[in-house]
C-alpha positions as CSV (number, residue, x, y, z in Angstrom):
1,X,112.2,245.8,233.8
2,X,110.6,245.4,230.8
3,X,112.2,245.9,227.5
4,X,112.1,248.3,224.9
5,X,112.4,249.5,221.2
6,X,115.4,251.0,222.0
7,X,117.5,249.0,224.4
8,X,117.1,245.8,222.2
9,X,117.8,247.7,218.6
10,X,119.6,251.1,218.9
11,X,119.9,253.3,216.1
12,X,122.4,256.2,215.4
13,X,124.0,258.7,212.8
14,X,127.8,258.6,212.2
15,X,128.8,261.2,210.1
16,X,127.1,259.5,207.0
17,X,127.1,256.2,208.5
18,X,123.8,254.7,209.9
19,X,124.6,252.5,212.6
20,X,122.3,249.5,214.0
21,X,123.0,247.7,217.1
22,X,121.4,244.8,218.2
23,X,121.2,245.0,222.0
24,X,119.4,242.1,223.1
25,X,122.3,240.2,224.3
26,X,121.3,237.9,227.4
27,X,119.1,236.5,224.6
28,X,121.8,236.1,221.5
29,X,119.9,239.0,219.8
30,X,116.9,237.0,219.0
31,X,114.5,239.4,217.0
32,X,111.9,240.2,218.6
33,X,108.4,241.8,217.1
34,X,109.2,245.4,218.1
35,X,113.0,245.2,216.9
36,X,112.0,244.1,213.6
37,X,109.1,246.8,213.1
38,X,112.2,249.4,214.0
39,X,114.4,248.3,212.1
40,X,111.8,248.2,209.0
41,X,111.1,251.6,210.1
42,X,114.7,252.9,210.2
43,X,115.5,251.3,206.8
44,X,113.0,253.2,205.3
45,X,114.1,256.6,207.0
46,X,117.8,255.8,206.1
47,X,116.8,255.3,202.1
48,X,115.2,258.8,202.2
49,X,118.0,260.7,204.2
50,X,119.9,262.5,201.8
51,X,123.2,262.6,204.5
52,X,123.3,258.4,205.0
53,X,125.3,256.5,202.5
54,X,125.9,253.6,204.1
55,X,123.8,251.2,206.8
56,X,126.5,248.9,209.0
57,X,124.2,246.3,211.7
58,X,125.9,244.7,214.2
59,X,126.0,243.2,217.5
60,X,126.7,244.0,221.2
61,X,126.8,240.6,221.9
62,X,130.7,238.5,221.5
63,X,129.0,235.5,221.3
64,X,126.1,236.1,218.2
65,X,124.8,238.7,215.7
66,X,121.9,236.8,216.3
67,X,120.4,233.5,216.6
68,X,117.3,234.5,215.1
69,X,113.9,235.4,215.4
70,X,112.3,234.7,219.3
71,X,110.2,232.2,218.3
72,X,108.8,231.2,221.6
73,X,107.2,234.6,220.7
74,X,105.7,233.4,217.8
75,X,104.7,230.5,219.4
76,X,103.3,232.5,222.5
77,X,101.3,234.5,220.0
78,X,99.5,231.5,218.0
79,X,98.6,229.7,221.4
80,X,96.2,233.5,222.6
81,X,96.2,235.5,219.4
82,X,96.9,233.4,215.5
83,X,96.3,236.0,213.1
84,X,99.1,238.3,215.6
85,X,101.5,235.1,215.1
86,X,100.9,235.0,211.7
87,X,100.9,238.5,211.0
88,X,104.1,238.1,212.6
89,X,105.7,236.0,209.7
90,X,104.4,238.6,207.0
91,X,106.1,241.3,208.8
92,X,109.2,239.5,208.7
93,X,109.5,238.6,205.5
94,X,108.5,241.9,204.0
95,X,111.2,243.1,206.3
96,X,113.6,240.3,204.3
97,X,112.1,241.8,201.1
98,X,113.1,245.7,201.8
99,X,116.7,244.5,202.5
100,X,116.9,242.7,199.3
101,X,115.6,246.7,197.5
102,X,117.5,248.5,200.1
103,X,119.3,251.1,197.8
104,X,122.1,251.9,199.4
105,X,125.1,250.2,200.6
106,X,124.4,248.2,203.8
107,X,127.4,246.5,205.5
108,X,126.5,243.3,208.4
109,X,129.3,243.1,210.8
110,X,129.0,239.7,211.7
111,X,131.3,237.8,214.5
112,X,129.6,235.0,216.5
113,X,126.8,233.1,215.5
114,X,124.0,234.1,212.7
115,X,121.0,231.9,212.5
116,X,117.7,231.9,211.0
117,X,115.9,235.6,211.5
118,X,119.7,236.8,211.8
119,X,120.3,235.3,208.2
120,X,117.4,236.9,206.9
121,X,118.8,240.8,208.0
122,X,121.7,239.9,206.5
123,X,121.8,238.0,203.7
124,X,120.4,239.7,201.2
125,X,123.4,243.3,202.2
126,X,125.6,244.7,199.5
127,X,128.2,243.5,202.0
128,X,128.5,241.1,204.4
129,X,131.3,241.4,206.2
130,X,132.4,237.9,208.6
131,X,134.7,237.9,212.0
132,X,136.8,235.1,213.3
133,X,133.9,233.8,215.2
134,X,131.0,233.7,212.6
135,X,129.7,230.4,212.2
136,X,126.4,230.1,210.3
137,X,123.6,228.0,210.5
138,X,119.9,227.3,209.7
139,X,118.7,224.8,212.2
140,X,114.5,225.2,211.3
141,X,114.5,221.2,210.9
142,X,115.6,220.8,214.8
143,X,112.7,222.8,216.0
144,X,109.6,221.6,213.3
145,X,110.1,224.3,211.2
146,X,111.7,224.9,208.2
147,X,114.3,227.1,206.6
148,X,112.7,230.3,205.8
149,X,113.3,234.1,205.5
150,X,114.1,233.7,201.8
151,X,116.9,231.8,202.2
152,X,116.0,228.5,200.0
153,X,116.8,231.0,196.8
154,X,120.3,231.4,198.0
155,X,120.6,227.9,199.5
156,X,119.0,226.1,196.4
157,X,121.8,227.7,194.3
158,X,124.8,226.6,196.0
159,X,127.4,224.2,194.0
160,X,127.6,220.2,195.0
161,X,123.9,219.8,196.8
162,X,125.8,222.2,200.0
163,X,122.3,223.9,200.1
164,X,120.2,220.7,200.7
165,X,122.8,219.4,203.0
166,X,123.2,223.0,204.8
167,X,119.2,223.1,204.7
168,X,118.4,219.2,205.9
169,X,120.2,219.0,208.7
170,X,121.0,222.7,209.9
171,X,124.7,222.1,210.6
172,X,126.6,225.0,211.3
173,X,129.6,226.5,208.6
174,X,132.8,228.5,209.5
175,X,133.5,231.9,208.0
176,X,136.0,230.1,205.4
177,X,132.8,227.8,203.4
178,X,131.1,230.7,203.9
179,X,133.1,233.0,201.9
180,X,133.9,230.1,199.3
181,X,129.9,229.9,198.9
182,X,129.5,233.3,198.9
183,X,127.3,234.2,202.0
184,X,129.7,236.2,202.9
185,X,131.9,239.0,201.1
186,X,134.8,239.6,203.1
187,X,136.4,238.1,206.2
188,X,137.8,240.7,208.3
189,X,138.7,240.6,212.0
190,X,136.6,241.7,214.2
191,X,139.4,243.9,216.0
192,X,138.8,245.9,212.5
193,X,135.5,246.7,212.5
194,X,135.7,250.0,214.2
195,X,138.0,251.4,211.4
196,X,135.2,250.0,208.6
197,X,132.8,251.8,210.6
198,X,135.0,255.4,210.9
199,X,135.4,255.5,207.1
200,X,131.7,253.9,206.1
201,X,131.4,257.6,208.4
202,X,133.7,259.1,206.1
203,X,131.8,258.4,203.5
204,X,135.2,256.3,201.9
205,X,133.8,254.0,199.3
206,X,132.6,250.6,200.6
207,X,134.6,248.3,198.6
208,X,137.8,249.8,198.9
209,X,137.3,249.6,202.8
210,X,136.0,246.2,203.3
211,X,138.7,245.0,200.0
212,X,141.7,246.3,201.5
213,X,141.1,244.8,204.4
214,X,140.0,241.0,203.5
215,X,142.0,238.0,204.8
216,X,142.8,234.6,203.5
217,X,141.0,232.4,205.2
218,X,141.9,229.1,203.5
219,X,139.3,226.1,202.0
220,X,136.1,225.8,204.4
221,X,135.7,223.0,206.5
222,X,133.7,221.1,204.2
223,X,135.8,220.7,201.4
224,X,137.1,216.9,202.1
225,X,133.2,216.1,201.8
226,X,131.6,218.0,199.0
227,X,131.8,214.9,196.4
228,X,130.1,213.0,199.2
229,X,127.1,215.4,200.3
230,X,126.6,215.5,196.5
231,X,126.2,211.9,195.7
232,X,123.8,211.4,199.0
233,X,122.0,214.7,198.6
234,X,121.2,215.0,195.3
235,X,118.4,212.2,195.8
236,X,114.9,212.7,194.7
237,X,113.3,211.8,198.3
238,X,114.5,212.4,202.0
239,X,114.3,208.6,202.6
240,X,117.3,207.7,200.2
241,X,119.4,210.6,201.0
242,X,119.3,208.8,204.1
243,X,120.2,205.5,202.8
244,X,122.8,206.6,201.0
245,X,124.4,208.4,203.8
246,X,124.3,204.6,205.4
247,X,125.5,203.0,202.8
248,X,129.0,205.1,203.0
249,X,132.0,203.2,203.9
250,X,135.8,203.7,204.1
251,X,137.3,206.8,205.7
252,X,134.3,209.4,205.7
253,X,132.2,206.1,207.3
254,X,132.0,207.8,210.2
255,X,130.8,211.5,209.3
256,X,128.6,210.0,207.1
257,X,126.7,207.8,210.1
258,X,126.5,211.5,211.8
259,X,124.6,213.4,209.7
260,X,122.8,210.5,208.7
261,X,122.0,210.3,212.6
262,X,121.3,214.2,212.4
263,X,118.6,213.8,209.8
264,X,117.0,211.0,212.2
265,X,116.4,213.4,215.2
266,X,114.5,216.4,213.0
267,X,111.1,216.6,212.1
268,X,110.4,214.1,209.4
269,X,107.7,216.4,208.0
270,X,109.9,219.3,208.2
271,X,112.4,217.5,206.1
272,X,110.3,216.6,203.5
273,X,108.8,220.1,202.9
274,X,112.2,221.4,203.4
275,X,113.5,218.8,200.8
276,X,110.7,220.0,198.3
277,X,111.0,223.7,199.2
278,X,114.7,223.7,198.2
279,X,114.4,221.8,194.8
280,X,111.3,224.4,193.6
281,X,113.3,227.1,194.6
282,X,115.6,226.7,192.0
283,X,113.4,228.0,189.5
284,X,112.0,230.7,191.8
285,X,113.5,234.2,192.4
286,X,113.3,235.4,196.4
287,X,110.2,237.4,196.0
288,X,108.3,234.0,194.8
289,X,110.2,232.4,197.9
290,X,109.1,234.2,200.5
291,X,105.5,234.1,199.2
292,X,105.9,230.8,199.4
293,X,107.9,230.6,202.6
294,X,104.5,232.5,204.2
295,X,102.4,229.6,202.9
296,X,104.4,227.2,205.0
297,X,104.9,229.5,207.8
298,X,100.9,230.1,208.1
299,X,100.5,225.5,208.1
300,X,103.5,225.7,210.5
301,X,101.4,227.3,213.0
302,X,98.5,225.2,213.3
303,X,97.7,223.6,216.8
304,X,98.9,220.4,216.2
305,X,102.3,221.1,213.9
306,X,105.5,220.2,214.2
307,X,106.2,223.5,215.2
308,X,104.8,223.8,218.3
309,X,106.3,220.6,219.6
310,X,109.4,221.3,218.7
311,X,110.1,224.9,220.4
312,X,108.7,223.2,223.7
313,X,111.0,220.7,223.6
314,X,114.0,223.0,222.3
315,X,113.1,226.2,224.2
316,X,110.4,225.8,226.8
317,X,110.7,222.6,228.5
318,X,114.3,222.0,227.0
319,X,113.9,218.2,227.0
320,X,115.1,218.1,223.8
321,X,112.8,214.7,223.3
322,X,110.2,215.9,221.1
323,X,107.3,214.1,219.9
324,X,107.1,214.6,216.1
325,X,103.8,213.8,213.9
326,X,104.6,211.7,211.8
327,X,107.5,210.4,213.7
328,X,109.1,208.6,210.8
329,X,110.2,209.9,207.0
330,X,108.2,206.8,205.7
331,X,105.2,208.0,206.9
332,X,105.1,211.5,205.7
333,X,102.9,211.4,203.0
334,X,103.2,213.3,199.4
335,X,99.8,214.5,200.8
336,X,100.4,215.9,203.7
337,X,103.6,217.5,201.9
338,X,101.3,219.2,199.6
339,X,98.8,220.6,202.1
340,X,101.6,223.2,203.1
341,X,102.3,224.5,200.0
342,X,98.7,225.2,198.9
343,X,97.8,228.8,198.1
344,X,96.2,230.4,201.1
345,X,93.6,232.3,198.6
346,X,92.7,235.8,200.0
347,X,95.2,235.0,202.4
348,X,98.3,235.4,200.4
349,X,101.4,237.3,201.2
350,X,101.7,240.5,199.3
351,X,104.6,241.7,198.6
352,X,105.7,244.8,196.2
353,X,107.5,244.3,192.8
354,X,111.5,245.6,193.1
355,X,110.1,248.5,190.9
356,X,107.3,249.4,193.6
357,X,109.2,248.9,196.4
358,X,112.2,251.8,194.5
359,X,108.8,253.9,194.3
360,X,107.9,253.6,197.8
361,X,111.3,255.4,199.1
362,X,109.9,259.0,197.8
């Protein structure tokens, strides 16, 4: 049976809660076309409903919020239909946008994993709210892309070079670094996220719920290594974050030699624009990001990218061998680095100021 808007993102009213449930859990809630467009479309009938006061998302699934946008749907759509696939892209990103100007309080339950698509619904809540079993993870490198939906603004503004580290090698986080980095607001058990939901219904304000109710999770997992990921990631070029990484010795020898091995098996032209994308970000607010993040996105689908390779090898055929071009860092040229990031002309992504976007809700 084919599926539809409403088994894979189900909408309901709660008193003055709006409630979103991603449904879609045989495939870890990976976003598909139509549940994005609904859940674009229920934002913007939520901010004009007098009676909702809050937004909560979350999950049917115990083992992810969501693992992120079906890309093999992407990818199905650039092999028959390009401008679909790339229209695909804008849709998402404007969809990132509106959560960013969402004026109310919106409230992620989050327990399991969040990845890519997932971060971008989520990130950019008043609240984010983490379970036990969140882990978090942008692994775009892995499959020839790059780490998108906005997310280089938050990323590129993270202390000690995390971001670069987090966005290089798309290792995954616990809910602990992620509260100590801030991409999340509370921890909360996951046992607890029916009460949050019965007073967000109640219309009780949203910090004192989600406050009274945070837990100590402790220092994050990464803490014995943050002097070390920033000596080795705040290089200039890809190439000698690697060699420092090699060049580590004593007790963290051995983590060190991981990642380092980590960096070896992604896309070496991912890397590098992912490298680059991260350090301009700094300077760029998340509307400019995501205009920029459509640039990339548009290259990314090209016949013979990265891209393409790398969800056949992750997703299709699952021989997780895949056949990158350029296959080594060395041989990524500043050139081909620069191609991506060229204006697209007429082609741009448009995407309303804050102040337009406000406007739009009347």
């Amino acid at each position: 049976m084919t599926e539809t808007e409403d088994e894979t993102l189900k909408v309901e009213i709660q008193g003055s809660l709006a409630l979103v449930t991603l449904a879609r859990p045989k495939a870890l809630n990976a976003l598909t076309q139509r549940m994005l467009s609904k859940l674009s479309e229920s934002l913007w009938a939520f901010a004009r409903d007098p009676q909702v006061y809050a937004v909560a998302l979350q999950s049917e699934s115990p083992r992810a919020f969501s693992t992120g946008a079906d890309v093999r749907e992407v990818i199905g759509l650039a092999r028959t239909d390009l401008p679909a696939a790339i229209k695909a892209f804008a849709n998402e990103y404007a969809l990132n946008w509106q959560c960013e100007c969402f004026s109310k309080p919106m409230v992620p339950l989050i327990n399991g994993m969040v990845m890519g698509g997932g971060v971008g619904i989520t990130l950019y809540a008043t609240h984010r709210v983490a379970g036990e079993g969140y882990t978090f993870t942008m692994p775009e490198t892995t499959i020839g892309l790059f780490p998108d939906v906005g997310v280089c603004h938050v990323l590129a503004r993270l202390p000690n070079h995390v971001g670069m580290y987090l966005g290089l090698t798309g290792r995954t986080i616990g809910r602990a670094e992620a509260y100590g980095l801030g991409l999340v607001t509370h921890c909360i058990s996951a046992a607890r996220f029916e009460e949050i939901k019965a007073a967000l219904a109640d219309t009780w304000p949203v910090d004192t719920i989600l406050d009274e109710r945070n837990e100590d999770c402790g220092p994050g997992e990464l803490e014995p290594y943050r002097v070390l990921i920033d000596r080795c990631f705040s290089a200039g070029i890809v190439e000698e974050i690697v060699a420092r990484l090699d060049e580590v010795s004593g007790p963290l020898r051995d983590w060190a030699q991981q990642v380092a091995t980590d960096l070896r098996r992604r896309s070496p032209l991912s890397l590098k624009i992912t490298h680059r994308h991260l350090r301009d970000a700094r300077a760029r607010d998340l509307r400019e990001t995501l205009i920029i993040d459509y640039r990339l996105a548009v290259r990314c689908l090209e016949a013979n990218a990265d891209f393409h390779e790398g969800v056949r090898a992750a997703l299709i055929d699952k021989d997780g061998a895949p056949r990158w071009s350029p296959a080594r860092l060395e041989d990524v040229t500043d050139a081909m680095v620069e191609a991506y990031f060229a204006p697209l002309g007429a082609g741009e992504l448009v995407l309303p100021t804050r102040e337009e976007m406000q406007a739009l809700r009347a």
